[in-house]
C-alpha positions as a Markdown table, in Angstrom:
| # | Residue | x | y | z |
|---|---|---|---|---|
| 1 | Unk | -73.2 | 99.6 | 44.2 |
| 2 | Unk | -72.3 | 98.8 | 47.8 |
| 3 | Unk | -68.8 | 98.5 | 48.7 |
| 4 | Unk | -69.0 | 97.2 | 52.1 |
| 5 | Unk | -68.4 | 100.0 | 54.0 |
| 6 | Unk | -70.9 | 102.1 | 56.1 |
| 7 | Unk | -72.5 | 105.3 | 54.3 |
| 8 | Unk | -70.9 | 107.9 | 55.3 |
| 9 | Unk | -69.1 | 110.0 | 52.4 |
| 10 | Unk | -66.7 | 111.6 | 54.6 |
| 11 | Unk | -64.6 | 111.3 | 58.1 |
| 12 | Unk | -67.1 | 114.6 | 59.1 |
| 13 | Unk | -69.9 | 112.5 | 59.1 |
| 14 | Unk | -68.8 | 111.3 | 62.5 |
| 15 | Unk | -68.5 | 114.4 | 64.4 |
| 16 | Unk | -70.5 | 115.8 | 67.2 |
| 17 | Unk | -71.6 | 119.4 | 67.8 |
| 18 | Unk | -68.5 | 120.3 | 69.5 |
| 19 | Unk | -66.3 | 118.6 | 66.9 |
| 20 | Unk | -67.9 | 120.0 | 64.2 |
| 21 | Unk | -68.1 | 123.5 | 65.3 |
| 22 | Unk | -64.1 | 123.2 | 65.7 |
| 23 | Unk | -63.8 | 121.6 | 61.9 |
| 24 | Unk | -65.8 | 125.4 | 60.9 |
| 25 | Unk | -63.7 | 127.3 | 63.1 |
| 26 | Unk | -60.1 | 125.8 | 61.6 |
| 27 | Unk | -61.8 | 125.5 | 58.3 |
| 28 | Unk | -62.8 | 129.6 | 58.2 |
| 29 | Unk | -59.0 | 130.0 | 59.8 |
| 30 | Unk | -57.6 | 128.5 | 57.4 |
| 31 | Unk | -59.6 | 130.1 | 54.7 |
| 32 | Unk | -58.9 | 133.4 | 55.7 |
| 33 | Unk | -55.3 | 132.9 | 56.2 |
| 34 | Unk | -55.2 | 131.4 | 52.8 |
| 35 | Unk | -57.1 | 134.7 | 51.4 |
| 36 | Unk | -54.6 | 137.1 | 53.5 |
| 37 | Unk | -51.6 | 135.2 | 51.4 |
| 38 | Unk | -53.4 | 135.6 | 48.5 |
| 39 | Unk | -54.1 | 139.4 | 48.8 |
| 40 | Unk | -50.4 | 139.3 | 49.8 |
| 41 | Unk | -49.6 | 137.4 | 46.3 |
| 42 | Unk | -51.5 | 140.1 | 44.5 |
| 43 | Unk | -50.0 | 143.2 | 45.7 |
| 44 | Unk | -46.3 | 141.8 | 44.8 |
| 45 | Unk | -47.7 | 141.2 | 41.8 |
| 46 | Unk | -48.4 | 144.6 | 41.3 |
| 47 | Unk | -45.1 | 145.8 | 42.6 |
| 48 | Unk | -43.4 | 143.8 | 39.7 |
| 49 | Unk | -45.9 | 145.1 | 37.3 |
| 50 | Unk | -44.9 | 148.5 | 38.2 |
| 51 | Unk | -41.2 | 147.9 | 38.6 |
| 52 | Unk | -41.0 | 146.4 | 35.4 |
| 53 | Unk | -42.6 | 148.9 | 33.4 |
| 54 | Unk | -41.1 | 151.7 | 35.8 |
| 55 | Unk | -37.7 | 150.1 | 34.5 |
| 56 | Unk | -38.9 | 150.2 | 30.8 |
| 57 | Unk | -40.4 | 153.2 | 30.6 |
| 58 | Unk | -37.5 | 154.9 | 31.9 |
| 59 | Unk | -35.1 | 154.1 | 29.4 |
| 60 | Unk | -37.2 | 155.8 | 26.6 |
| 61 | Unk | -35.3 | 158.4 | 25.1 |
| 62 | Unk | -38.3 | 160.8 | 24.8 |
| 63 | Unk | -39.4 | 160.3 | 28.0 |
| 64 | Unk | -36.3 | 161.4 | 29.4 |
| 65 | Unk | -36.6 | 165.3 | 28.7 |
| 66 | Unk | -39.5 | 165.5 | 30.2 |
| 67 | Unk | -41.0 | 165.8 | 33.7 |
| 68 | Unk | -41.8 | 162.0 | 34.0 |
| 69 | Unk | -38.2 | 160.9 | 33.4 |
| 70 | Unk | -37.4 | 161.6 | 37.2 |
| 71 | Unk | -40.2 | 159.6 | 38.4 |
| 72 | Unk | -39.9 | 156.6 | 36.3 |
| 73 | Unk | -37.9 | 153.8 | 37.1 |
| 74 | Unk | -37.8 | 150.5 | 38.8 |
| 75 | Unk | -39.5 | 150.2 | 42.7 |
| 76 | Unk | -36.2 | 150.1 | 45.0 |
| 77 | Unk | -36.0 | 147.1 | 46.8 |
| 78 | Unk | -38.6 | 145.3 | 44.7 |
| 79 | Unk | -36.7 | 141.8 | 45.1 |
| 80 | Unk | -36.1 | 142.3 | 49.1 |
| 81 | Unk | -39.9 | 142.9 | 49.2 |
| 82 | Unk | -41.0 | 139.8 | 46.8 |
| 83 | Unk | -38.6 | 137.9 | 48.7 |
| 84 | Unk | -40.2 | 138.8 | 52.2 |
| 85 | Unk | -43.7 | 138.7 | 50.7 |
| 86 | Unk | -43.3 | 135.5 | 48.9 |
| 87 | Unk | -42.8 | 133.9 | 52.0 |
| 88 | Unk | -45.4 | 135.0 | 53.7 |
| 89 | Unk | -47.4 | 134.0 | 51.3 |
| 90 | Unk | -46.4 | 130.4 | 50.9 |
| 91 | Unk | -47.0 | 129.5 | 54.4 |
| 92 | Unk | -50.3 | 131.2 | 54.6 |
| 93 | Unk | -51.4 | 128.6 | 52.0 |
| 94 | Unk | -50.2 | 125.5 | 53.7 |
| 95 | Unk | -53.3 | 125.2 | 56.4 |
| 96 | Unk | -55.8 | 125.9 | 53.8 |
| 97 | Unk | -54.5 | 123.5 | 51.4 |
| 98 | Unk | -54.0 | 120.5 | 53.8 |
| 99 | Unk | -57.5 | 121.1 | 55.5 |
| 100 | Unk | -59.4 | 120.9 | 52.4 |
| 101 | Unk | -56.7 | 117.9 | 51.1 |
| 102 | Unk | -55.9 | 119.9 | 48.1 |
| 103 | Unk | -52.7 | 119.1 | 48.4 |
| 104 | Unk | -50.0 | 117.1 | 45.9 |
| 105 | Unk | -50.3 | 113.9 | 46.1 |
| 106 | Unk | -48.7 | 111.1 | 44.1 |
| 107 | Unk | -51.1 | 108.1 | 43.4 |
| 108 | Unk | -49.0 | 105.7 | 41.7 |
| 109 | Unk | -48.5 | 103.4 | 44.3 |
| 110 | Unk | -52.1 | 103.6 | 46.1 |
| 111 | Unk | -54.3 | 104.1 | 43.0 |
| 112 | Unk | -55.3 | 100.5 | 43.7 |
| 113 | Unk | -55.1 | 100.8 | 47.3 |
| 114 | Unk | -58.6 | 100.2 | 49.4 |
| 115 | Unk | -60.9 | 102.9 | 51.0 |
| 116 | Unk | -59.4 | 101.6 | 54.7 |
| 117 | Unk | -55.8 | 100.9 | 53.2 |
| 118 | Unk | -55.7 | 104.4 | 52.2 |
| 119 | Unk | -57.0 | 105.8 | 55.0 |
| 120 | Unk | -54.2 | 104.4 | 57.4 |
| 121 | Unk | -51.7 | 106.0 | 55.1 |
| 122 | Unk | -53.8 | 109.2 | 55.6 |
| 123 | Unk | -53.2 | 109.0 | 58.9 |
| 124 | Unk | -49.6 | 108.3 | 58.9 |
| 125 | Unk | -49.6 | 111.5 | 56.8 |
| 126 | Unk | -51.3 | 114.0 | 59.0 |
| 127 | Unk | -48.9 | 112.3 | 62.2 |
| 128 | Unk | -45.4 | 112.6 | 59.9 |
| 129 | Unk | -46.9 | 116.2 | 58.3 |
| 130 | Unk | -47.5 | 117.3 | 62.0 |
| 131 | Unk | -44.1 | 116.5 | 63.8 |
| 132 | Unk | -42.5 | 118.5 | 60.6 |
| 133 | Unk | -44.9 | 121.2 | 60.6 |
| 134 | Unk | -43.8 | 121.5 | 64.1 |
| 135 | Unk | -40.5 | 121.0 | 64.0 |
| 136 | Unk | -40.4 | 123.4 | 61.1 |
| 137 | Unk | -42.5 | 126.4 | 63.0 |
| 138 | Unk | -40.2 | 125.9 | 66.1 |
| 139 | Unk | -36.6 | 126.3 | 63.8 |
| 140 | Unk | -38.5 | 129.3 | 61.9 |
| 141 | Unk | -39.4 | 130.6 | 65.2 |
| 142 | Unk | -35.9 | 130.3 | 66.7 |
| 143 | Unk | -34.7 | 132.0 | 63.3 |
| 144 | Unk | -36.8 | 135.3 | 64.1 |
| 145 | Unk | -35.8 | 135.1 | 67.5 |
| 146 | Unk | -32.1 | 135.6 | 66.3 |
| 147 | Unk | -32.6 | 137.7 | 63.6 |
| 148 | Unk | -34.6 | 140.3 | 65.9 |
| 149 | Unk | -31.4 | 140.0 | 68.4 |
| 150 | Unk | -28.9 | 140.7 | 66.0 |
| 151 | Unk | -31.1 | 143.3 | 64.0 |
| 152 | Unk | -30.3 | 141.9 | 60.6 |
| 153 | Unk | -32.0 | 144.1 | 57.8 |
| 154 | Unk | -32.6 | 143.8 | 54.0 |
| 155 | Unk | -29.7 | 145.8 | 51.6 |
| 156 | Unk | -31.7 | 148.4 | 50.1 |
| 157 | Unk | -34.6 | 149.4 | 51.9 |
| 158 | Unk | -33.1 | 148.2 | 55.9 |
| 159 | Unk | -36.7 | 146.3 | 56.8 |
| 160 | Unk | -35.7 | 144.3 | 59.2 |
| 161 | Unk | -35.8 | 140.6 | 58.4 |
| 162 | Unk | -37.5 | 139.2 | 61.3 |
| 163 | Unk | -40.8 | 140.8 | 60.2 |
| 164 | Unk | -41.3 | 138.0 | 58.0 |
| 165 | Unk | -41.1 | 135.8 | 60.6 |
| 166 | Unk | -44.1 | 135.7 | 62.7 |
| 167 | Unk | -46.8 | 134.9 | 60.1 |
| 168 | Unk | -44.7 | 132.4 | 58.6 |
| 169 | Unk | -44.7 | 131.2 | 62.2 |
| 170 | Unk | -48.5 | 131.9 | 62.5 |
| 171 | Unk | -49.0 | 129.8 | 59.3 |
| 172 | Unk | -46.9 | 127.2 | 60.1 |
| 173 | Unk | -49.1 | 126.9 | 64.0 |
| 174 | Unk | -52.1 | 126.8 | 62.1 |
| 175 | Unk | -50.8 | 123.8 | 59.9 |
| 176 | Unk | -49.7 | 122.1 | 63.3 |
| 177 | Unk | -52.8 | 122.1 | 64.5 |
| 178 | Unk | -54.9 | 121.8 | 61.1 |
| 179 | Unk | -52.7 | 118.3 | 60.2 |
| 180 | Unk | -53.6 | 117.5 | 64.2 |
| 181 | Unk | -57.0 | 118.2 | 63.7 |
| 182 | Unk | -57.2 | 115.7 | 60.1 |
| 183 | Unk | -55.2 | 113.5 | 61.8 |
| 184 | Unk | -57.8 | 113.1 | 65.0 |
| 185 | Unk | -60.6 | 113.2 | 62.1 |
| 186 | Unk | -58.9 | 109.9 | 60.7 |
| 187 | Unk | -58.6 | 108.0 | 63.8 |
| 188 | Unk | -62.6 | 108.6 | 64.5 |
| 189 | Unk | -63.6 | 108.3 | 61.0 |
| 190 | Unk | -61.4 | 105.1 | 60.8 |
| 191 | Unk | -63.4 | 104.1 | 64.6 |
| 192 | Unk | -66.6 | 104.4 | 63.1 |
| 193 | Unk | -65.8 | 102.3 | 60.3 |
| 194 | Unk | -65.8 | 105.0 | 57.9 |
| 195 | Unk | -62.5 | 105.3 | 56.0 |
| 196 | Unk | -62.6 | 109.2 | 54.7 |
| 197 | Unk | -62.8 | 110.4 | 51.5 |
């Protein structure tokens, strides 16, 4: 079945050597960044795991005459630590996500749309996504820049807040330039006549 359009599956298949050496390098950024947040994701796991069955365990009876009964009992600061960590986290995600278009979408209004139709709206994405991502990194990076000034800390364990701050920043400068980078793939895919995938 033919639909018109020239074969090419995807807005890649336009890309030069330079091009698509940069598509690998944002592509194996993004990855990684995507696996840091994940190995982030997994250790707070583990710190609720153990804070929760710390905080259990520690209200046995039996266990309290013993030895262990001191060193039982929920991680201090587990929440300050989840909250910091979860952030991280969430932004480390971003770039992989959009890169690889695994993002939420909702199709209801384009699920008839055509290949070019829906590419144009693909591109008005990836411009609106980058202004916010940009937008957003620049207010998050203003935010560390305060919080480092006026040495704000957590409650319980006094890390100091701004640490945070500069991966979500990092993440958030690899999305700018990741929803850029989709965006310039649309515009050539769409020049070559091949609407994306």
């Amino acid at each position: 079945m033919s639909s018109g359009l020239p074969e090419c599956a995807t807005d890649r298949a336009v890309l030069g050597p330079r091009e698509a050496a940069v598509d690998r390098g944002l592509r194996r950024l993004a990855g990684g960044l995507a696996i840091a947040g994940g190995a982030v994701l997994c250790g707070l796991v583990a710190l609720v795991v153990v804070s929760v069955l710390g905080r259990e365990l520690s209200d046995l009876a039996w266990l309290q005459g013993t030895g262990l009964g001191r060193w039982l009992g929920p991680v201090n600061g587990d929440f300050e630590l989840v909250e910091l960590g979860v952030a991280v986290a969430v932004f480390s995600f971003l770039p992989h996500c959009h890169i690889t278009r695994r993002n939420v979408a909702v199709e209801v209004f384009t699920w008839s749309a055509s290949p070019g139709r829906l590419a144009w709206l693909r591109l008005a994405g990836d411009g609106i996504y980058a202004v916010l991502a940009g937008l957003l990194a620049w207010q998050v990076l203003l935010g560390a820049v305060d919080l480092h000034r006026f040495g704000e800390t957590t409650m319980v364990l006094a890390i100091p807040v701004w640490w945070a701050y500069p991966p979500a920043v990092a993440g958030l400068g690899l999305l700018v330039a990741v929803t850029l980078w989709t965006a310039w793939l649309g515009v050539r895919g769409l020049a070559a006549g091949c609407p994306g995938d």
